[in-house]
N, C-alpha and C positions, 0 to 999 in steps of 0.2 A: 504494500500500500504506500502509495507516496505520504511523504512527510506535509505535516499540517502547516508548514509553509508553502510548498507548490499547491494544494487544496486551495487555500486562501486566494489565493492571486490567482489561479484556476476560475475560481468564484467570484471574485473579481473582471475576471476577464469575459465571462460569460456574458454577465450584466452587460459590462461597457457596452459588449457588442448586439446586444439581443436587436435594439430597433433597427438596425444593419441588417440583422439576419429575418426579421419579418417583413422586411424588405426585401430584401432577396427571394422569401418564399412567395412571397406574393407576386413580384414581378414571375417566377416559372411557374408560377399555377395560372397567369397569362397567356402563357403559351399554351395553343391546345395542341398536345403534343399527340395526338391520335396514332394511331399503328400504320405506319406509313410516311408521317407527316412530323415525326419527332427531328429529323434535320436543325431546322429554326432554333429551337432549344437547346439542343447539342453543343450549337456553334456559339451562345450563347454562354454557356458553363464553356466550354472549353477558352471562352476570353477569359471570362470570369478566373478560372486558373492559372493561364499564364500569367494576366497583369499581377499575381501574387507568388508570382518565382515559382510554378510548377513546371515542370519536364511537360509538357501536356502530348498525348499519342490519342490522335482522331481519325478512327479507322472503319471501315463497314464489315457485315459480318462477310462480305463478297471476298474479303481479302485475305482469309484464313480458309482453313483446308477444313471444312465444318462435315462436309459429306464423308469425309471419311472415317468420322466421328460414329460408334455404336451410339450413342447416345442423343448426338443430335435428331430435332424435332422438324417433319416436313414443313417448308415454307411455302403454301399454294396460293397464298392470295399476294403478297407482297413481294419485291424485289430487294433480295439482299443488297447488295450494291447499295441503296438507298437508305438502311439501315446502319446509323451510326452510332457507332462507341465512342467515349472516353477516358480514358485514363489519365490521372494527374499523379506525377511521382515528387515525393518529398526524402531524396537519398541522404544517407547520414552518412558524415565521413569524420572520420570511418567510424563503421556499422559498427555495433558492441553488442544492440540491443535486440531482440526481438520485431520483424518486420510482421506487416500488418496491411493487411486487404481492409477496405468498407467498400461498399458497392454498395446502389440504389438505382432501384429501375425508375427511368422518366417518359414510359407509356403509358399512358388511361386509356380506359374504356370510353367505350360512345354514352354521350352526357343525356339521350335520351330526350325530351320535347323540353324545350326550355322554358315554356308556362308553367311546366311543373314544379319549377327552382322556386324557393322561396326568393333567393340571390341570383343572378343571372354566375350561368357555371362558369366561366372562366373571367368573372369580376374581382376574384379575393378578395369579397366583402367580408367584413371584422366586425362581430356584433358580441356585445358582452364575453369579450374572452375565447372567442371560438373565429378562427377566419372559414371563409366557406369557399366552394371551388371542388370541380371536377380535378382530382390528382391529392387535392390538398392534404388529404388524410391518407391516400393510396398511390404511391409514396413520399409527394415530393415534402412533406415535412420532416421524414426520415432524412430525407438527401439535405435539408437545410442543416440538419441537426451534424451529420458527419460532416458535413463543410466549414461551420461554424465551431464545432469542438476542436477541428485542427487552426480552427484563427485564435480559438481563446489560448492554445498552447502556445504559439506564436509571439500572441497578445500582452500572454505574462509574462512573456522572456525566454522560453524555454525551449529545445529544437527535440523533436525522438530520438533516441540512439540508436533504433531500427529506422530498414525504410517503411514508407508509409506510401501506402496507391489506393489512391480516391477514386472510386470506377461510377460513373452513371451508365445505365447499360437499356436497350430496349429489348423486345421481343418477352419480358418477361407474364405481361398479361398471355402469352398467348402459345410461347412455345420454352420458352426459356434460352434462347440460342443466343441473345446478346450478353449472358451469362459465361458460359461456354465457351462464346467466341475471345473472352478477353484472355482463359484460360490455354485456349488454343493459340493465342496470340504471345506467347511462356511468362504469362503473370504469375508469380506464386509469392508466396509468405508464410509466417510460421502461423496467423489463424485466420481466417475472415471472418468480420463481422456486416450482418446487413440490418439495417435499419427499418424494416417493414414496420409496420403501426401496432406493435403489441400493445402498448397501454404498458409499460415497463416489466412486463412477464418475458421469461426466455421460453424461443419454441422449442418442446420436449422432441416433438413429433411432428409432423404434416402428411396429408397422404398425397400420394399420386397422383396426376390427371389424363381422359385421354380427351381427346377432341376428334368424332368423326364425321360424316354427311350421309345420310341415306339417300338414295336417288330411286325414287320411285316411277315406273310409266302407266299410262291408262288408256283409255281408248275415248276419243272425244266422239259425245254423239249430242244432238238438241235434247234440252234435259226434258222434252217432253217424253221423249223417247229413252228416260236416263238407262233404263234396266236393259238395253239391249248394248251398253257402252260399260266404262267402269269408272270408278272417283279416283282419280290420285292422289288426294287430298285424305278422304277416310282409308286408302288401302295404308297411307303414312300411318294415321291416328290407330290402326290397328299395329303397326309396326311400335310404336310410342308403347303401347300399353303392354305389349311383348316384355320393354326394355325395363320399363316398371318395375314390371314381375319377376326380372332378372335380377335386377338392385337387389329387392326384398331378399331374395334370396343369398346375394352377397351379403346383403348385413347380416343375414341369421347364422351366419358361420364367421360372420365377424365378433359374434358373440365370447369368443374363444381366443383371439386375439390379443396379444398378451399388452399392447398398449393402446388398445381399442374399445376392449371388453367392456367397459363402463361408457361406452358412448353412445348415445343413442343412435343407433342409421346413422355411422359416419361414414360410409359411403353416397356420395349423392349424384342422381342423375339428370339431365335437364336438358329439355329440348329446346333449345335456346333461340332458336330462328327458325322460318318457317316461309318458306315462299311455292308457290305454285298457282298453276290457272292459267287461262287467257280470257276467256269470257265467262261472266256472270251466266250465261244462259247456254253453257256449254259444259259436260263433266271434264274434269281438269286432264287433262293428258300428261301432265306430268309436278312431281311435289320434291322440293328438298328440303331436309329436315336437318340442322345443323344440330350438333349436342354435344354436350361433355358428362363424362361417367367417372369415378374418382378408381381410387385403389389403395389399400392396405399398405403401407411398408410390409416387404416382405413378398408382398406380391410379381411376379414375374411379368415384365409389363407384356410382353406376345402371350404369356396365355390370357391376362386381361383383355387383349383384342381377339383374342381368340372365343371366349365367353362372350363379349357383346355377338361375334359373329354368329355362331352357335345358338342364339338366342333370337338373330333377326330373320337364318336360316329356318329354325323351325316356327315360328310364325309364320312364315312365307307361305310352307309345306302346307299348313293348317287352313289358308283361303285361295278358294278358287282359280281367283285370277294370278295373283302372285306366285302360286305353284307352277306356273306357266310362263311366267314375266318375272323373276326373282329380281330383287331389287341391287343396287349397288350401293356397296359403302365404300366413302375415298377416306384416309387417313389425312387429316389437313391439317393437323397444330400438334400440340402437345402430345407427347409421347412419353410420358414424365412419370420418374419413380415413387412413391415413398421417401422418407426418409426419420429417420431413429437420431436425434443426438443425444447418445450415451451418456448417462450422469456420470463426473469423474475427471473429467478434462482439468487441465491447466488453466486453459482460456476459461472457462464459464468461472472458475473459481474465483481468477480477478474480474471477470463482469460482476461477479455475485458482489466482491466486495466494493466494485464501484457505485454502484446502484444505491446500494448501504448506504454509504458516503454519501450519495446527491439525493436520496430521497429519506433515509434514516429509518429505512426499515429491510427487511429479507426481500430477494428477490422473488417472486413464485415464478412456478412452471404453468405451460400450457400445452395442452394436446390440440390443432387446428382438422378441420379438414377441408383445408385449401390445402394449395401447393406454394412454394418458394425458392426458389434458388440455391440455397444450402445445399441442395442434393448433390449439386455438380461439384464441389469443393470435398463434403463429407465424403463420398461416396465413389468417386470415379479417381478424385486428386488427394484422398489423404491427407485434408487440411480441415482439421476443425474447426466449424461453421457453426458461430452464432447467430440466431434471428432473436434482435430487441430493436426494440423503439420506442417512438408516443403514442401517444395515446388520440382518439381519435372515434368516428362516429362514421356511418354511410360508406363504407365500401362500395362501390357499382352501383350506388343510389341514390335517389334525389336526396339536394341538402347535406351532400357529405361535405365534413368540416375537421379539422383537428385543434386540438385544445390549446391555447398556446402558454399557458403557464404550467402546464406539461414537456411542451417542447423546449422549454427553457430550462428545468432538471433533467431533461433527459439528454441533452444539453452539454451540461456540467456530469454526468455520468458519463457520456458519451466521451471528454477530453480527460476526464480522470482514467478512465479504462487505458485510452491511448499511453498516459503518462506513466500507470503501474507497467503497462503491457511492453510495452517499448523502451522503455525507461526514457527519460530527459535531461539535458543538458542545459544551463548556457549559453544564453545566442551571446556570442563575443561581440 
């Protein structure tokens, strides 16, 4: 634990800096950094970096070898190439101390009708304590928090004796590959942390995701005539309710589960989009159904695609027309494991103790069943992956907001962690 002098002036420096850094969160929660469209913002943080003496590396996932990757997640709808990373390097010379990954995704999800906002989404309007905005709480308050915890070290005098690589990364709503790609790219360190919106709990657990399309076809006839054609649209909704009944089934043997077992249907499934038809007065000729289904830690992500398949195959078998017309499913995003971080680590032990420090009480744990990025580091690279952060409200939902007298300990947790983990110096 650092000495209650670097604390002090830590705590110190957090303050000076906070209307800085709610500024800064505000200005990228601006940005509507959409899955495709994150460019603008990138280039943005990557100023932001240099003009503050960072090594900065701005890269697309185009430019790493990602296909070759087991791991990597199909990209169908967007073009790599156009997918940019980040990385901001703060090298210690010489290195003594323990180096150190944070990463923070700056893709959102689609904001939905905007008569729904209470705030219009991408305004970072600030009401009693809480700023609002599409990102604001998923992630980019996280990313404020690790940008500003490395200025309060700075702040107070102090340089890491490890290196330190500040990563914003996209594709994480969607595949995790701008994760990945920074990995592929030979990022490494002794732990990573990422900053996602816990509300200052470390993730125990997360599950898997996958992301598939059903393509259904049907026969168009005048629906006066419906019964001599077929629905594309109901042969889907029978397809849906197949997938249901699959889940159900995943969770009753998730029962057993050894870091599940107590959660209710933490598997979840969802048929997220839905398009099909051409005319109102005509049965639909053809339906896609976009969805995402989760998965256990532990679970083998091809037999998870193998089990939705299995599940869409024998509904097919079971109606008429589909037994004849079997439907297709494309594999389009995430491909994405589980993942377990082990109680016992080095790193969670000084998060644990950081947390203490800036907030004055024990850390908890949490089991999610979403998915994060940690997987790629824990899991494939052998680097133990913390997920902590602020705290926050609306994920993927109107009126999502993050709390900002949260983000402001979590904050001073965030650059304590850095100062135990790495140790500090002396800016001379």
């Amino acid at each position: 634990m650092a000495d209650q002098a670097i604390l002090q002036r830590l705590s110190e420096a957090v303050e000076a800096g906070f209307d800085e850094q709610v500024r800064f969160l505000a200005e990228i929660v601006r940005h509507p950094s959409l899955r495709g469209r994150e460019g603008p913002l990138q280039d943005h943080i990557a100023r932001w970096f240099a003009q503050r003496g960072y090594v900065v590396d701005r890269f697309s996932i185009a430019d790493v070898p990602l296909k070759d990757h087991p791991k990597a997640s199909p990209m169908v709808e967007v073009d790599p190439a156009l997918s940019m990373q980040v990385v901001a390097t703060k090298r210690a010379e010489p290195a003594t101390g323990r180096s150190l990954i944070i990463q923070g995704h700056i893709d959102v999800v689609p904001e939905g009708p905007h008569e729904m906002w209470s705030h219009p989404p991408y305004a970072a309007a600030i009401h009693d304590g809480w700023m609002y905005g599409r990102g604001a709480h998923d992630m980019k308050a996280g990313v404020a928090a690790m940008c500003f915890a490395m200025e309060a070290v700075t702040r107070a005098g102090y340089a890491p004796c490890g290196d330190v690589y500040l990563q914003t990364v996209t594709e994480e709503e969607s595949t995790g590959n701008g994760a990945l790609a920074t990995l592929l790219r030979g990022y490494r360190a002794d732990a990573c942390l990422i900053p996602e919106p816990t509300g200052g709990t470390i993730t125990r657990a997360h599950t898997g995701t996958l992301w598939f399309r059903i393509r259904v076809r049907g026969v168009p006839v005048h629906v006066a005539v419906a019964q001599t054609g077929s629905n594309a649209i109901m042969s889907a909704y029978h397809l849906i309710q197949a997938l249901y009944d699959h889940t159900a089934a995943v969770n009753e043997a998730a029962k057993s589960h050894p870091w599940y077992k107590d959660v209710p249907d933490p598997v979840k499934f969802n048929p997220g989009i839905i398009r099909g038809g051409d005319w109102a007065s005509s049965t639909p000729a053809w339906c896609e159904v976009d969805c995402r289904i989760g998965l256990l830690p532990g679970t083998d992500v091809a037999e998870a695609r193998a089990g939705v398949e299995r599940a869409v195959a024998a509904a097919a078998r079971s109606n008429n027309f589909l037994a004849n017309n079997p439907p297709d499913i494309l594999w389009h995003g995430f491909l994405a494991d589980g993942y377990v971080l082990e109680p016992g680590t080095e790193a969670e032990a000084v998060l644990a103790d950081a947390h203490r420090t800036a907030f004055g009480e024990d850390m908890p744990a949490r089991i999610t069943t979403a998915v994060n990025d940690t997987r790629f580091y824990g899991l494939y690279f052998d680097i133990p992956a913390l997920c902590y952060g602020p705290k926050g409200e609306g994920a993927h939902a109107f009126d999502e907001r993050t709390n900002l007298a949260h983000l402001k300990t979590t904050t001073l947790a965030m650059a304590t962690f850095i100062a135990d983990w790495c140790g500090v110096k002396p800016i001379a």
